[in-house]
N, C-alpha and C positions, 0 to 999 in steps of 0.2 A: 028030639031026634034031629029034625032042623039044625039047631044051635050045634048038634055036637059033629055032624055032618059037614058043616063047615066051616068047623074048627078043623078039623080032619084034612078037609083042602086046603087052609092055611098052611095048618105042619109041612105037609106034600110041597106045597108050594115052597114057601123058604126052603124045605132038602132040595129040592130039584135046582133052586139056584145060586146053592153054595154050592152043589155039585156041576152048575154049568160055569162058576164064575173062576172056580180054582185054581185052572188050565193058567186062565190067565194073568191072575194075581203072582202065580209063582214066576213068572215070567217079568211080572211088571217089577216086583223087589229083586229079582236080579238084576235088573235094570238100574233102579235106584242104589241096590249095591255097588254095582261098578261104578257108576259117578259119581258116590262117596267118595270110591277110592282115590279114585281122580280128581278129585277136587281137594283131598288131604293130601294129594304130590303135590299138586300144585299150591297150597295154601304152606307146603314144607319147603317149596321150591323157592317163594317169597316171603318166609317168614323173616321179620327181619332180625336182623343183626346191631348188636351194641358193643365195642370192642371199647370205649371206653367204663362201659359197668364191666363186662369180661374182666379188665385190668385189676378189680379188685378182687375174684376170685383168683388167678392167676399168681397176685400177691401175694395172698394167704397159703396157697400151694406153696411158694417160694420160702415162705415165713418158716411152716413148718417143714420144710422136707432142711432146711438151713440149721434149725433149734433140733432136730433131731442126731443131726450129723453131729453139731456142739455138745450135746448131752454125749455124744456116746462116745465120744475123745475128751470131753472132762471127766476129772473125777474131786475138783477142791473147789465144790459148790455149786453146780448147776452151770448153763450153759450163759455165755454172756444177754445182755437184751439185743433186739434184735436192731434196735436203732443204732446208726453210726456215730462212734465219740472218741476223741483220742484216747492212746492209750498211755498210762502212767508215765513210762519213757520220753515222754513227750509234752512234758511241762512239767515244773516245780508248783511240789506240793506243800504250803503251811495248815499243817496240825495245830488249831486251838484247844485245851484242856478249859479253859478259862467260859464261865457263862456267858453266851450272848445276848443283852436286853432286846425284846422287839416290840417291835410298836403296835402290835394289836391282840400281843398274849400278856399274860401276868407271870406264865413264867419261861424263863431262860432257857434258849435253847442250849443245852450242857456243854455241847462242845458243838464243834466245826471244822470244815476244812475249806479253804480257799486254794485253789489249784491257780496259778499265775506264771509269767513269762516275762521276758528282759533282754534289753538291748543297750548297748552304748557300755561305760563304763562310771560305776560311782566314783566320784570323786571324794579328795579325805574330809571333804568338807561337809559332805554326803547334802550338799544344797541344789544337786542339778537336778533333782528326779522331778521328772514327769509323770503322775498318772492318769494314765487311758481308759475310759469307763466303756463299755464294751453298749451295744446296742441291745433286743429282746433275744435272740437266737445267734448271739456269736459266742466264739468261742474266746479263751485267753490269747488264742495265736493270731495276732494281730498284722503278724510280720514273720518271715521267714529266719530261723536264726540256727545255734550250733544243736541243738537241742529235735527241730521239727524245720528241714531244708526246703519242703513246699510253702507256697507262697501265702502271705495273710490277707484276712481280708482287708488291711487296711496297707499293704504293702510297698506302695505307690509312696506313701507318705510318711513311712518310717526307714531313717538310715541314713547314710552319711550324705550329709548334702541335702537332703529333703526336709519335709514342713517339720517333721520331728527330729530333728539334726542330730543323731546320735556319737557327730565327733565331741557334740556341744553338751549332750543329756544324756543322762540314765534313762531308759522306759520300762515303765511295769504297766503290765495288763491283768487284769485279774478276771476271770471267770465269775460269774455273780453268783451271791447266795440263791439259792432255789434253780438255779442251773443244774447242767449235765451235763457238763463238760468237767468235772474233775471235783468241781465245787460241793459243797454239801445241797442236795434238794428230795426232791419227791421220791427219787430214784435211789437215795444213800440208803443205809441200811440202819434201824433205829436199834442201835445199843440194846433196848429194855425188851424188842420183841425178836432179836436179829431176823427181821425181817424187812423188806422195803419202807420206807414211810409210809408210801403212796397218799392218799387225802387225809393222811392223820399227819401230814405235816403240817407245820401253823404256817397264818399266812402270812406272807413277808410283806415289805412297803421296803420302797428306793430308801428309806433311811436306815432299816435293817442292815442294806446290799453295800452303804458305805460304811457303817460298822465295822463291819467286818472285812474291808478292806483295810480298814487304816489298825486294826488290830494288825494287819498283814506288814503295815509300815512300822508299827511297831515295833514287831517281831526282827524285821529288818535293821531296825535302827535308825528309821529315816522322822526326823522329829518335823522337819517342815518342808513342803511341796514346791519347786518353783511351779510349777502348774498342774492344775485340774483340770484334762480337756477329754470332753466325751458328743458324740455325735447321738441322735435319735433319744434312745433311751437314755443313753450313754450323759446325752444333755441333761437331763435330768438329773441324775448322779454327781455331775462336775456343780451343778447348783445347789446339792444337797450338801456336800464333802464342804464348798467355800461358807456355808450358810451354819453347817457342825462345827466346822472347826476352824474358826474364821484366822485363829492366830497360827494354823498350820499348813494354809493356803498361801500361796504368793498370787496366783491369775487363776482368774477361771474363763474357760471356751467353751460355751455351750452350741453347736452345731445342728440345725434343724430341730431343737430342744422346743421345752416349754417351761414354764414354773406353777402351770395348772392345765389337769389336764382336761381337754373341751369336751363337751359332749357329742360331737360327731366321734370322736377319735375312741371314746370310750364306746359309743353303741359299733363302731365296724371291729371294736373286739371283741363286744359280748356275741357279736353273729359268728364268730372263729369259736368262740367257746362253744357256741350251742351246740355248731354242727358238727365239734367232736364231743362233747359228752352225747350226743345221741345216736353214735356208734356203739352197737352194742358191746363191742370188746371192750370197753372204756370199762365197762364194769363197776362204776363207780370208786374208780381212779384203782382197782386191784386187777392189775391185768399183768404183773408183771412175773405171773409163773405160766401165763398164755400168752394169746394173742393181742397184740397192741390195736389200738385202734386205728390204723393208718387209713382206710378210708373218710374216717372223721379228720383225720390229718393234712390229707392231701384238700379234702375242700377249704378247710382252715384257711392253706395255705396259699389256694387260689383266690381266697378271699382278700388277703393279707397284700398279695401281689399287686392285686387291683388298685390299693392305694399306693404304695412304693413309687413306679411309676407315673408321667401325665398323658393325659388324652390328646396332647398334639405329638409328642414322640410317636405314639402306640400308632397316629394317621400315618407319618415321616415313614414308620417301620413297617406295618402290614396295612394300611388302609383298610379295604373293605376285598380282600384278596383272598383267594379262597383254596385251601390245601390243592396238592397235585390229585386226582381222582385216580385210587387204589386199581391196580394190574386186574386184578379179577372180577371190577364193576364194569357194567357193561353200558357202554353208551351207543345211545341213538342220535347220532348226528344233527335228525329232524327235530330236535325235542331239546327243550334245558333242560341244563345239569339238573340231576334229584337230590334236592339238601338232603345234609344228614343229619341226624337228629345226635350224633354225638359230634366232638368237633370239627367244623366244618371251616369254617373261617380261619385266617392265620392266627387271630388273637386267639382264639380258642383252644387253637394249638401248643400255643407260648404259654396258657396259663395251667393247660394240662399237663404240659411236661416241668413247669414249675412244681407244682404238688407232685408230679410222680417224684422228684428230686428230693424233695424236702419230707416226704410223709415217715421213711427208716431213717433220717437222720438227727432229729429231736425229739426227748423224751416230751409226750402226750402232756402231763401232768408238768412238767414244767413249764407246758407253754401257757398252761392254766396261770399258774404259779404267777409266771413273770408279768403274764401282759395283768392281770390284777393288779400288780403293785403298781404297772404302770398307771392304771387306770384312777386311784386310789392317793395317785402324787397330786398335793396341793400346797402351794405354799403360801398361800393369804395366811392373811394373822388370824381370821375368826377358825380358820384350821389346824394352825399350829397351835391355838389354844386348846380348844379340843380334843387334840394330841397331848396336851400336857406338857407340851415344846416352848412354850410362852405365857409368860403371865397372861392374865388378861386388861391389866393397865401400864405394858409394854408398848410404847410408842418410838417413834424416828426420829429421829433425830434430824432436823434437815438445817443444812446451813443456808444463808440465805441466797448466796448463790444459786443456790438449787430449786427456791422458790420463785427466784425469779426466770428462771428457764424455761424454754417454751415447749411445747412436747409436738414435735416435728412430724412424728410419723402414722399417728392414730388422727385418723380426721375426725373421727369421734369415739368419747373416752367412754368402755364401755362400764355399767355398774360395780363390778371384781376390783374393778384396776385402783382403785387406792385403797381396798381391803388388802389386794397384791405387793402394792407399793410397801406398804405397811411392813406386811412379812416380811420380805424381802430386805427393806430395812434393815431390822432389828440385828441384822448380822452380818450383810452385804454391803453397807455403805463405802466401804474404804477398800473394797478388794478392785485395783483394775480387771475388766471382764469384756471379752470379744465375747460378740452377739452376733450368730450371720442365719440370716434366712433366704427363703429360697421360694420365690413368687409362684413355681408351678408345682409346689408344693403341696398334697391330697391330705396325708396324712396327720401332720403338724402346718397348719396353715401360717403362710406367714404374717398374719394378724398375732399372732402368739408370741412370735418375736419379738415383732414391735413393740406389742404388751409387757416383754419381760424387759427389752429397753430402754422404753418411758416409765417403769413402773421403777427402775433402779435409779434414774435420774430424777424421780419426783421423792426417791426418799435420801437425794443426799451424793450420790456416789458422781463424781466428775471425772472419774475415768472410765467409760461405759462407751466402746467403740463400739458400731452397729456396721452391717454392710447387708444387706441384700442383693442377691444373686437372680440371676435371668436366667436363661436357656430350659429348656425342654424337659429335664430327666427327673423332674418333681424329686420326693424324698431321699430317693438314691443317688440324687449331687455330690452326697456329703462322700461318696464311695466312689466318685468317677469326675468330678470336676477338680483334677489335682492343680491346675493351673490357679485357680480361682479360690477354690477351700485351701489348699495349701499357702499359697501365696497370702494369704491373709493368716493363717494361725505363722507361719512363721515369720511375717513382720510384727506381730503380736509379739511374741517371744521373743 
């Protein structure tokens, strides 16, 4: 009776003070409700803002409301891509029927096109031509002409009177293989599936890329070169073309070039590959009946940027200088500026508007493409063996001259450089070749030049002009130093 007695008062008890506590509980969560609320205005009031990620949704908006409006004004095949490339009207097109050998398939690509441009007049002798080997992402339009009246990228330097003297030369530029600009690449359309390539095209190498140019001279008519001159990549190529076809070469210019590529140069492309294959539109390179992968693109390309230029221009141009602060940020006078977490600083700016420039106007999969082959260019001997390019008991021939020469510019010869030599050699000895590098050079260090300078003179060649260049504007000299790049390719010539 005890026990159940007070139990009894227990019960009583707890009801009596849920029923005194009630009042005030519903009182106290409506309290805590309202300062929920108020705490979510104000945590909405301050959330912040990223108008640099924004931009990549905004894009995609752009992309498709663009590819919508194309689809529904085409009707002979879909709507174009969404990346910017000339259009046919606007450079000459050579159709190969004929198979192309490549250096890292067994079989031929069937055919091909090389989309290319021209300047000056051939003569009947058809011995003035000049060709212009194009950089990773240029196009054939090198120079403004009757065909494409806006300016090229190499404009400055092509025309009457300038470093390419067109009262003096014929000029051909040619779009590269695995390109998108006219040229057959990722983007062409494959005959057996009429569908894109995309990652089922094979992979090229710079010796494919002159292949297929000089099938382009043949088509022409043009049996031997007065010069092969190519800038960046393009270097690469002018040392490929003199090195194939050594008896159809008169000079080679290779500009900011290399004859093997470094390992800095190749790891700051495999970071541009990464961070667009791991946009999801990449789709493993099939993106081309959707959306391209331009966020992957535009970081590429601010990747890309970063080497182009040098770090004392970038101080000379924005220092440590900080965007104008946005009309609708609110400042307190008493208090520093509040960084922002997307570009803040003027470089940040410059390399963001870089990528937004570039992200719709090169096909994804070509950029893949290209900078590979670049990566992939080696012309030591123990490489071109391996390639199948060279015997393996092919040697140099060096006159004695040449052994007795002193190697002027490498204060110390690194291990490559008479594997280098060697290559280079076997097919290079007798051609004269300007060699010009550029000291605030990120990209292609001028150590590489000098490499491919003393590596020519140790195998023989006594016409091997070098110059190295000063000033500020690291890899893109070859594009804005007309006094000095100029001035030097046309006393070459």
């Amino acid at each position: 009776m005890f026990r159940l007695a007070h139990r009894l008062r227990q019960s009583s008890s707890c009801s009596t003070a849920s029923t005194t506590l009630a009042g005030p509980l519903r009182r106290t969560n409506s309290v805590v409700r309202q300062a929920s609320i108020r705490l979510a205005s104000t945590a909405a009031a301050r959330a912040p803002t990223f108008p640099c990620v924004d931009q990549h949704a905004a894009r995609t908006a752009r992309i498709q409301a663009a590819t919508t409006s194309a689809a529904s004004s085409t009707s002979d095949g879909g709507p174009e891509p969404p990346y910017a490339r000339p259009t046919p009207k606007q450079y000459n097109l050579f159709t190969s029927t004929q198979p192309l050998a490549l250096t890292y398939s067994s079989t031929p690509l069937p055919s091909h096109e090389v989309a290319y441009e021209t300047w000056g007049t051939l003569n009947p002798a058809r011995d003035n031509v000049i060709l212009v080997h194009t950089g990773l992402s240029a196009s054939s339009h090198a120079a403004s002409n009757a065909l494409n009246p806006a300016p090229g990228w190499w404009e400055k330097f092509i025309g009457p009177g300038k470093a390419l003297d067109t009262d003096r030369f014929f000029i051909i530029c040619a779009n590269v293989l695995g390109g998108c600009y006219g040229s057959t690449g990722p983007s062409s359309v494959d005959a057996t599936t009429e569908q894109p390539y995309a990652t089922t095209f094979p992979v090229v190498s710079i010796f494919d890329m002159v292949r297929a140019q000089f099938a382009l001279l043949d088509h022409l008519g043009v049996e031997r070169l007065y010069a092969s001159v190519g800038c960046s990549m393009g270097g690469m190529q002018s040392i490929a073309a003199g090195w194939m076809f050594p008896e159809r070469v008169g000079r080679v210019v290779s500009v900011s070039g290399t004859a093997r590529s470094g390992p800095a140069s190749i790891a700051i492309r495999f970071a541009q590959r990464s961070v667009l294959m791991a946009d999801p539109n990449w789709n493993n390179g099939f993106y081309y009946d959707g959306l391209p992968p331009h966020a992957g693109m535009k970081l590429a390309r601010q990747i890309a940027t970063i080497t182009y230029r040098s770090g004392p221009e970038w101080e000379m141009r924005f220092g440590r200088r900080l965007r104008p602060v946005p009309s609708q940020q609110v400042v307190d006078p008493g208090r520093p500026r509040t960084p922002a977490l997307c570009p803040d600083f003027l470089i940040e700016t410059y390399l963001d508007h870089q990528g937004e420039e570039f992200c719709l106007k090169y096909d994804a999969n070509s950029l893949i493409y290209v900078s590979k082959a670049m990566d992939l260019f080696d012309m030591s001997h123990s490489s071109l063996v391996e390639l199948g390019m060279l015997d393996a008991d092919s040697s140099t021939a060096k006159s004695e001259s040449a052994k007795r020469q002193p190697q002027p510019h490498l204060s110390h010869h690194p291990p490559h450089l008479a594997d280098l030599s060697r290559g280079l050699g076997a097919r290079l000895a007798r051609i004269p070749t300007l060699v010009l590098g550029v000291q605030s050079d990120v990209l292609f260090p001028v150590e590489q030049q000098r490499e491919l300078a003393d590596a020519l003179r140790a195998a023989g060649n006594e016409e091997v002009t070098y110059y190295e260049l000063g000033g500020v504007w690291g890899h893109d000299t070859f594009l804005l130093d007309v006094q000095n790049v100029g001035g030097a390719i046309r006393g070459f010539l």
